[in-house]
Rosetta silent file (secondary structure, phi, psi, omega in degrees, C-alpha in Angstrom):
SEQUENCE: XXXXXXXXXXXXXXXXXXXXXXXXXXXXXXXXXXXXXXXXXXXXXXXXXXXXXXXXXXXXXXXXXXXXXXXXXXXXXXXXXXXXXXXXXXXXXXXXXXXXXXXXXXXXXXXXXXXXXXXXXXXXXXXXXXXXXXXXXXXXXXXXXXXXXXXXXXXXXXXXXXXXXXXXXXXXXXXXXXXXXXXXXXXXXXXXXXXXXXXXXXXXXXXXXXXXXXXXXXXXX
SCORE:     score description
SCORE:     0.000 S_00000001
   1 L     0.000  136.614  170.606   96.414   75.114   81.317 S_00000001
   2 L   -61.077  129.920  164.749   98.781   77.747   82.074 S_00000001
   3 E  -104.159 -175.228 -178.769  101.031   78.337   85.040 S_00000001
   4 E  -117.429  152.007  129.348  101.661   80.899   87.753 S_00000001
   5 E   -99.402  160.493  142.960  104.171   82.185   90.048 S_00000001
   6 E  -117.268  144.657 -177.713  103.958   84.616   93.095 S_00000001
   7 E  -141.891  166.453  169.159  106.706   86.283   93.548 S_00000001
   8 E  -122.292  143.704  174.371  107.944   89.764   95.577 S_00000001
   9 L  -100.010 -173.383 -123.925  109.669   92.686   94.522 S_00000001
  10 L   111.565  172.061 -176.257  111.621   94.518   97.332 S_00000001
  11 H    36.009 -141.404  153.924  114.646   96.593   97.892 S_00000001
  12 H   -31.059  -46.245 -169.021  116.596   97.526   94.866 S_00000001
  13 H   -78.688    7.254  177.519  114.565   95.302   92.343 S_00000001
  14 H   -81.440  -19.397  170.285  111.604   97.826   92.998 S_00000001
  15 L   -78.632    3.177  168.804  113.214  100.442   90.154 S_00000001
  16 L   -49.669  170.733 -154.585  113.020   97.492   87.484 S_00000001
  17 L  -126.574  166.221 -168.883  110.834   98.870   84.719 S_00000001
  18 H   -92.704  -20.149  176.164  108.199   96.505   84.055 S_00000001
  19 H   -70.603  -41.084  135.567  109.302   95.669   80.520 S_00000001
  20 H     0.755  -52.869 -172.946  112.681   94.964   82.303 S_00000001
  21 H   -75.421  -25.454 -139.239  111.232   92.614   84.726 S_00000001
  22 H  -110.108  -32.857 -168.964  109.296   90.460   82.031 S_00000001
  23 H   -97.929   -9.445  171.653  112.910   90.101   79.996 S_00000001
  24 H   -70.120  -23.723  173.771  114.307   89.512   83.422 S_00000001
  25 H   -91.719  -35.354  174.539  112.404   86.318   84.037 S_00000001
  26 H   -81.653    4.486  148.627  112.862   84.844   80.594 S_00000001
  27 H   -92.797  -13.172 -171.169  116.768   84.910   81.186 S_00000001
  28 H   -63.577  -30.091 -171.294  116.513   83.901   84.825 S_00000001
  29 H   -93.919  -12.832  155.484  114.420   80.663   83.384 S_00000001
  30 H   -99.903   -7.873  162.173  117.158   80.076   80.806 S_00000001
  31 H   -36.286  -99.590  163.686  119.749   80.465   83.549 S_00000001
  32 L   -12.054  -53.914  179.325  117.856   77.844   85.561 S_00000001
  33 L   106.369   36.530 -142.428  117.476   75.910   83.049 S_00000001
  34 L  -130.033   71.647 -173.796  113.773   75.573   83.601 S_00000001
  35 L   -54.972  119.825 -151.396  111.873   74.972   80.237 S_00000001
  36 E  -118.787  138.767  139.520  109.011   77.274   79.318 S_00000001
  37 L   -40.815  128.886  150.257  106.484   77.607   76.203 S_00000001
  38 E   -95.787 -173.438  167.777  107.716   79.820   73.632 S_00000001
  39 L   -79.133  166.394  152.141  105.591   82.106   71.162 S_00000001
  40 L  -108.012 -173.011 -160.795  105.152   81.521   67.668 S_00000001
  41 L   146.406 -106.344   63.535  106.245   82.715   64.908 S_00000001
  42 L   -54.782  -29.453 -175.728  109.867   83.874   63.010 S_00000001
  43 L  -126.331   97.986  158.692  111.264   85.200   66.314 S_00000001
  44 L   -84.556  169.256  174.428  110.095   82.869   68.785 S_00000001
  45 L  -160.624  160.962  154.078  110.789   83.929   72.503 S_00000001
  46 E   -25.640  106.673  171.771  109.896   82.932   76.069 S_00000001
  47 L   -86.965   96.883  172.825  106.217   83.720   76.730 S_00000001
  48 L  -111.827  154.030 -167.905  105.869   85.400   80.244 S_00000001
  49 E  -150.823  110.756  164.671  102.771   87.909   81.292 S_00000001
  50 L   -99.544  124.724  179.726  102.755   89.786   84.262 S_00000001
  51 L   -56.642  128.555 -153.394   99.458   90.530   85.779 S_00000001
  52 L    25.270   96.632 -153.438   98.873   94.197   86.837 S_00000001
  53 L   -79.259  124.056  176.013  102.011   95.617   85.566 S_00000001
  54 L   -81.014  169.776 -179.703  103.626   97.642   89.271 S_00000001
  55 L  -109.230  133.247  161.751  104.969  101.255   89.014 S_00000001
  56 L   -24.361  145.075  162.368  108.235  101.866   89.142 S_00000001
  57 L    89.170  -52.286 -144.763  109.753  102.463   92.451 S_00000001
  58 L   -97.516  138.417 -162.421  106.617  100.292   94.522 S_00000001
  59 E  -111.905  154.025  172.276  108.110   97.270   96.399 S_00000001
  60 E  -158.744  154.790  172.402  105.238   93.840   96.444 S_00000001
  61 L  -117.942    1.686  179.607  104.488   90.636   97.646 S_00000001
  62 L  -121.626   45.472 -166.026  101.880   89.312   95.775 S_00000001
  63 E  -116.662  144.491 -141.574  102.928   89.471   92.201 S_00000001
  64 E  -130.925  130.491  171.946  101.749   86.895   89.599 S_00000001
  65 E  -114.908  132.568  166.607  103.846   85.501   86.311 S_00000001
  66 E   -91.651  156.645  165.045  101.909   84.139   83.864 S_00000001
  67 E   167.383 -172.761 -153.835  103.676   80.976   81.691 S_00000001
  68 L  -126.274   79.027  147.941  103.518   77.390   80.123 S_00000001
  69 E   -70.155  124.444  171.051  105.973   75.058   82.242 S_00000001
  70 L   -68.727  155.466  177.756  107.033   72.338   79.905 S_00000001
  71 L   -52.767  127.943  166.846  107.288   68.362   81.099 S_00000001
  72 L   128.674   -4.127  166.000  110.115   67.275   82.722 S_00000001
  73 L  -116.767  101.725 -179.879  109.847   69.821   85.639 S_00000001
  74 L   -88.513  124.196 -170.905  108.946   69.506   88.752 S_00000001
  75 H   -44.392  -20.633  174.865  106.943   72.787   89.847 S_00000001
  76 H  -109.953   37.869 -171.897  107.838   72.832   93.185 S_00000001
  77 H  -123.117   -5.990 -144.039  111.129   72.524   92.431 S_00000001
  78 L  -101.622   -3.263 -164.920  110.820   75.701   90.261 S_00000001
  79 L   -72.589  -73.429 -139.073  110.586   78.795   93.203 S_00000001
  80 H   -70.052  -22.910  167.303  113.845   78.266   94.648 S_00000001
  81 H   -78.042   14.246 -172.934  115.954   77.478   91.238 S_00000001
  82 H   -86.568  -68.642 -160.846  114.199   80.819   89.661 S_00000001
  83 H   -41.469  -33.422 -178.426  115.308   82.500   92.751 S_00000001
  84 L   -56.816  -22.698 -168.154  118.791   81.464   92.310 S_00000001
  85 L  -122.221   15.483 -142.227  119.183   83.076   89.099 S_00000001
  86 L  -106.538  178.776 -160.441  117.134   85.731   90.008 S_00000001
  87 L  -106.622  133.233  154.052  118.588   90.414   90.510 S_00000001
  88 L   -77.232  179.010 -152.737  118.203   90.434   94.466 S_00000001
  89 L    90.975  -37.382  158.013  115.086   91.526   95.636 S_00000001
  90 L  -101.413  115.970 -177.075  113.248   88.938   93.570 S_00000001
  91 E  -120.345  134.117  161.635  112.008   86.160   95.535 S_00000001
  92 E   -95.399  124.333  172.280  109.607   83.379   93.723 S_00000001
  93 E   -85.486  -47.316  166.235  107.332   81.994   96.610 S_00000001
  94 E  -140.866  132.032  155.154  105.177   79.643   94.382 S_00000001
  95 E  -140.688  158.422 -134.937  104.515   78.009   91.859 S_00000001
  96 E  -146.030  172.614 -168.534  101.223   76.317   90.871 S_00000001
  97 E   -86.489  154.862  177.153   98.551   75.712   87.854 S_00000001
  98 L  -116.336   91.506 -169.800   96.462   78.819   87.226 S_00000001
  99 L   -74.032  -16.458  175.554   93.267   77.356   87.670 S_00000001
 100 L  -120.627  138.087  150.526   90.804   81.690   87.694 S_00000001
 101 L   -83.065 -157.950 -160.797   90.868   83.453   85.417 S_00000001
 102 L  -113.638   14.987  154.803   92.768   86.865   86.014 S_00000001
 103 L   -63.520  -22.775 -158.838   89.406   88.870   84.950 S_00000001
 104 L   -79.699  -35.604  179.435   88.250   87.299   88.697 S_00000001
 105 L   -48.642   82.097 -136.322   91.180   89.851   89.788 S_00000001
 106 L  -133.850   -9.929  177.222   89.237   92.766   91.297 S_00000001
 107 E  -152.706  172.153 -178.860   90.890   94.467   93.865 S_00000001
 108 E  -171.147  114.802 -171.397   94.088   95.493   95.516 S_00000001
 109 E   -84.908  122.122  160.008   95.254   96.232   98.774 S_00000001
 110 E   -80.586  148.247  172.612   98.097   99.002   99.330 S_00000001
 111 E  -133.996   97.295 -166.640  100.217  100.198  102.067 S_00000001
 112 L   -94.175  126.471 -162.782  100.722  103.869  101.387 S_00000001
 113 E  -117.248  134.911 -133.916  103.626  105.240  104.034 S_00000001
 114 E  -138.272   88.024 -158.958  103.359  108.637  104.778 S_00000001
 115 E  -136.687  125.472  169.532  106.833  109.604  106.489 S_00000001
 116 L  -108.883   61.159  169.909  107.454  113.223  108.720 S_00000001
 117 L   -26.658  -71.860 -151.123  111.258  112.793  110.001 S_00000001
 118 L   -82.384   22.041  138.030  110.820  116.183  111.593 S_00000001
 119 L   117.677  141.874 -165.675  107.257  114.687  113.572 S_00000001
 120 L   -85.006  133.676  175.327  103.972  113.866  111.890 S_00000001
 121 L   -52.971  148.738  166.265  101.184  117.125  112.029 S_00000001
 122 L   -81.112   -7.936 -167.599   98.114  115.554  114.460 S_00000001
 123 L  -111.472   18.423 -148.445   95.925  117.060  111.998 S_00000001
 124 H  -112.625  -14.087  178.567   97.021  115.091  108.973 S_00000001
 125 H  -106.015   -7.884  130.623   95.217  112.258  109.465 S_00000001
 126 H   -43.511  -33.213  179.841   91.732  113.953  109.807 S_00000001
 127 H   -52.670  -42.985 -151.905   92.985  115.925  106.379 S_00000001
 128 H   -86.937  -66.640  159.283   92.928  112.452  104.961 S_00000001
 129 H   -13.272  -87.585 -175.642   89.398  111.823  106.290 S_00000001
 130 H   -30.763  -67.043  165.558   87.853  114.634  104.985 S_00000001
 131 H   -27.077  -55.677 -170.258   89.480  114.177  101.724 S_00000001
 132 H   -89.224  -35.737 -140.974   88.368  109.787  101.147 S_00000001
 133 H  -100.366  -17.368 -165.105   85.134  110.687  103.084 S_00000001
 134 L   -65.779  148.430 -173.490   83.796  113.742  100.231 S_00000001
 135 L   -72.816  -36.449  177.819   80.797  112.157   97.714 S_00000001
 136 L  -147.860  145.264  157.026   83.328  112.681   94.898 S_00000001
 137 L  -132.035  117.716 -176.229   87.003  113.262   94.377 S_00000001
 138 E  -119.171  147.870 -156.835   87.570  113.771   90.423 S_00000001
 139 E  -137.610  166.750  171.909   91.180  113.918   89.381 S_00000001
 140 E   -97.997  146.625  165.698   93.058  114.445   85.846 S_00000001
 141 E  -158.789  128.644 -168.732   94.798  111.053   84.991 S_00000001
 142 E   -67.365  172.314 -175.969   96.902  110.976   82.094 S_00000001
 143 L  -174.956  131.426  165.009   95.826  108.380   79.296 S_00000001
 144 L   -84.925   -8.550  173.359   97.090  108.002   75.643 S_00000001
 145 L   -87.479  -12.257  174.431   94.047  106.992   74.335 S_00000001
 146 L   -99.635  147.280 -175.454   91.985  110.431   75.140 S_00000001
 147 L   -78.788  -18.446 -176.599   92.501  113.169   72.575 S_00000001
 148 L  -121.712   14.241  147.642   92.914  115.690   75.322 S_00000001
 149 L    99.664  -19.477 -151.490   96.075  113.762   77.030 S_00000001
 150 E  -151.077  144.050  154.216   93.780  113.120   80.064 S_00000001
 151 E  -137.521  176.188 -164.073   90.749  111.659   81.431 S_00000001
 152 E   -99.535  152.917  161.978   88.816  112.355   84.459 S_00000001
 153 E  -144.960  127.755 -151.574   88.626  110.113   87.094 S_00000001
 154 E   -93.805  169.394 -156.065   86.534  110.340   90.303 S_00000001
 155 L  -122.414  -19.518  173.294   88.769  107.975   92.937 S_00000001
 156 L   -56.050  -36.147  167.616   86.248  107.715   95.354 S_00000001
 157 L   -52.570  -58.998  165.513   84.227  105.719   93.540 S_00000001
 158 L   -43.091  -32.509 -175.407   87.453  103.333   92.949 S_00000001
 159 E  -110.246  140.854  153.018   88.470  102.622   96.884 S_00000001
 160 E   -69.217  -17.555  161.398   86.739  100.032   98.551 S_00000001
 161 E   142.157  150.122 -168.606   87.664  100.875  101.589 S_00000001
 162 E  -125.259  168.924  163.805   90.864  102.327  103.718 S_00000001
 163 L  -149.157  119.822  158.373   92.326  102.669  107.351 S_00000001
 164 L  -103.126  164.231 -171.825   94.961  104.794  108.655 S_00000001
 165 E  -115.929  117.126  173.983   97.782  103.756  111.404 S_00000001
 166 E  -121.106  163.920  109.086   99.914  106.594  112.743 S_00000001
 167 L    -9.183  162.039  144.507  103.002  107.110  114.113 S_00000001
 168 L   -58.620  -58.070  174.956  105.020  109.882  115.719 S_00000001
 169 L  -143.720   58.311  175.706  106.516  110.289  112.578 S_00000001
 170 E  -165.101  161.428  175.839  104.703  108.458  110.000 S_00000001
 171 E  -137.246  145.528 -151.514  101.410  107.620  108.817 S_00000001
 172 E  -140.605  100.626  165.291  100.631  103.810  107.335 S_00000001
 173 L   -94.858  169.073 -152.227   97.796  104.161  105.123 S_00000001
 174 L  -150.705  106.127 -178.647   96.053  100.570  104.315 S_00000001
 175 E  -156.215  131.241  178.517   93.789  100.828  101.030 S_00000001
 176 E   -95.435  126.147 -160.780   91.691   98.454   98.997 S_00000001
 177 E  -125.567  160.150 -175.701   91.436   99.910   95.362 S_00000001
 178 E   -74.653  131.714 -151.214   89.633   98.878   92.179 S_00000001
 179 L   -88.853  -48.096 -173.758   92.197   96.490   90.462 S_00000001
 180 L  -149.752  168.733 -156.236   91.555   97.092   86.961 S_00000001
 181 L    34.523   67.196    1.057   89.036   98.435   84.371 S_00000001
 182 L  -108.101  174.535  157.267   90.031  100.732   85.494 S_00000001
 183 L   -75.345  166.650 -150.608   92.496  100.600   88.113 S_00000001
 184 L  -143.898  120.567  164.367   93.144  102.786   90.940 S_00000001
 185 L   -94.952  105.544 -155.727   96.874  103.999   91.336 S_00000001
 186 L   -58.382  -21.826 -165.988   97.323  105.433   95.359 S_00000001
 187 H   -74.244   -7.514  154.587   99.372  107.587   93.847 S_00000001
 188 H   -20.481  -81.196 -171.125   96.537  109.247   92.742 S_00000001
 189 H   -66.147  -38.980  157.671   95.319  109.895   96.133 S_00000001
 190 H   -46.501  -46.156 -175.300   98.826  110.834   97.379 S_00000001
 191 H   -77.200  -50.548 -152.730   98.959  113.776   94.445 S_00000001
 192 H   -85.275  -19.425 -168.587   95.129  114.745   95.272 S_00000001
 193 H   -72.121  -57.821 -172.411   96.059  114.766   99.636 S_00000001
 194 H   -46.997  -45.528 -139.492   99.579  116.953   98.678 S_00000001
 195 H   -90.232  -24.379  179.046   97.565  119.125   96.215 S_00000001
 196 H   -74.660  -65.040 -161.544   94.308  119.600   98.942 S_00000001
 197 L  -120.640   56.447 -179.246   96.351  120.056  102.108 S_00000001
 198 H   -52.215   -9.325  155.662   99.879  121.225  101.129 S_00000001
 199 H   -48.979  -44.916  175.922  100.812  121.946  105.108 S_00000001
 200 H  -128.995   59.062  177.619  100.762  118.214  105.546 S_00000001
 201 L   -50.483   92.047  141.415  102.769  117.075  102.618 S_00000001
 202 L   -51.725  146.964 -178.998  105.168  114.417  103.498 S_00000001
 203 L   -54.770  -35.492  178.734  108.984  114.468  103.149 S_00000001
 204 E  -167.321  157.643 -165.220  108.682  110.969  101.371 S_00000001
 205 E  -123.645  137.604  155.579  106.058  108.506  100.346 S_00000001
 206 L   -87.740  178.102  169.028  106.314  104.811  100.064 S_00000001
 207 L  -166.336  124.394 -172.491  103.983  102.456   98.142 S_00000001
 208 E  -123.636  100.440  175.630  103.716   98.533   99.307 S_00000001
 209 E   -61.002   93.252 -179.256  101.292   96.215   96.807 S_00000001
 210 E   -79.242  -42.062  167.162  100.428   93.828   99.935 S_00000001
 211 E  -145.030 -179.635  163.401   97.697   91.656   98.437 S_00000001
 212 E  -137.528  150.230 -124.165   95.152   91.171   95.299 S_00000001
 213 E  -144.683  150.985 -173.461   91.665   90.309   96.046 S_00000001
 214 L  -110.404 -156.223  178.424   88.848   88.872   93.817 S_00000001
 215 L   -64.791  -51.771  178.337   84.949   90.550   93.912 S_00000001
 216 L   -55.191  -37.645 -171.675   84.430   89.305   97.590 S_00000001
 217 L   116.740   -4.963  166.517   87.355   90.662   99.015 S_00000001
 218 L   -87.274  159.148 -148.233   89.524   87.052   99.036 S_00000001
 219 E   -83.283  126.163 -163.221   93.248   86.636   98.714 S_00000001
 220 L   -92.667  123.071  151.399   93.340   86.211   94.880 S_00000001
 221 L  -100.980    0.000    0.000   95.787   83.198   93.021 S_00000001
């Protein structure tokens, strides 16, 4: 059986690239000292898997490492000597046997932040309505695997459901998205809001992975 951490990305360690991240934990775990299955092979190396791969730039708090801890370690010994060796910004919270598989992994809640220094339009969060509430929204989304650079995607179809929270001079969007096959990137929905209502285009956008969710709608491990 395989194990897991969750861990969070934050601050600084949110511009890590994801290939980056994946060579960052197999030196942090030779740091540590903290012995992991490798592959096989001529070149063996550290086998680590991260589960929904994050987009540059997007800070999280739920994000799942796949690996093999070898005998002779005790796992709940393994968060806080990870952490230790870890770029700040990376915190390991747990780590535990990975008992579902991560096909069960079906959804994923966002926190899209929506920020107007100079005071948020009153009308921006109907805009947003209109927009998630329409029978279809179909988008271009690039894809290397289509012959014409692109496929269509309608997004509506994809969110499970949203809430927004506003501000004076912000708007806190909340949104549960399809996790994968396929997956639903807000930024999607950020690019189709800007490109619909360019009047109430925020100055800057955040993006916060808060949790990931299984077919029901429970907190996924």
């Amino acid at each position: 059986m395989a194990d897991r951490l969750l861990f969070s990305k934050t601050g600084r360690a949110r511009y890590i690239s994801h290939l980056d991240l994946m060579r960052t934990f197999q030196r942090a775990f030779a740091r540590a000292k903290i012995p992991i299955k490798h592959t096989e092979g001529f070149h063996p190396h550290p086998f680590v898997s991260i589960a929904l791969p994050l987009s540059v730039g997007y800070s999280s708090q739920c994000e799942i490492l796949e690996f093999g801890l070898l005998e002779g370690t005790d796992p709940l010994e393994v968060p806080e000597r990870l952490t230790a060796a870890m770029p700040e910004g990376i915190t390991v919270h747990q780590c535990y046997p990975a008992q579902r598989k991560l096909k069960e992994l079906a959804f994923v809640n966002y926190i899209m932040s929506f920020e107007y220094p100079e005071g948020r339009p009153q009308e921006c969060e109907p805009a947003l309505a209109e927009l998630l509430g329409r029978e279809s929204l179909v988008v271009q989304k690039k894809s290397n695997k289509s012959k014409k650079g692109y496929t269509e995607v309608d997004l509506i179809s994809l969110i499970r459901e949203w809430s927004a929270e506003c501000q004076s001079d912000a708007m806190a969007v909340s949104m549960v998205v399809s996790a994968q096959n396929p997956g639903l990137n807000p930024e999607l929905i950020r690019a189709a809001f800007c490109e619909t209502y360019p009047q109430f285009s925020p100055q800057f956008v955040s993006f916060h992975r808060r949790e990931i969710l299984d077919q029901e709608g429970k907190i996924f491990r």
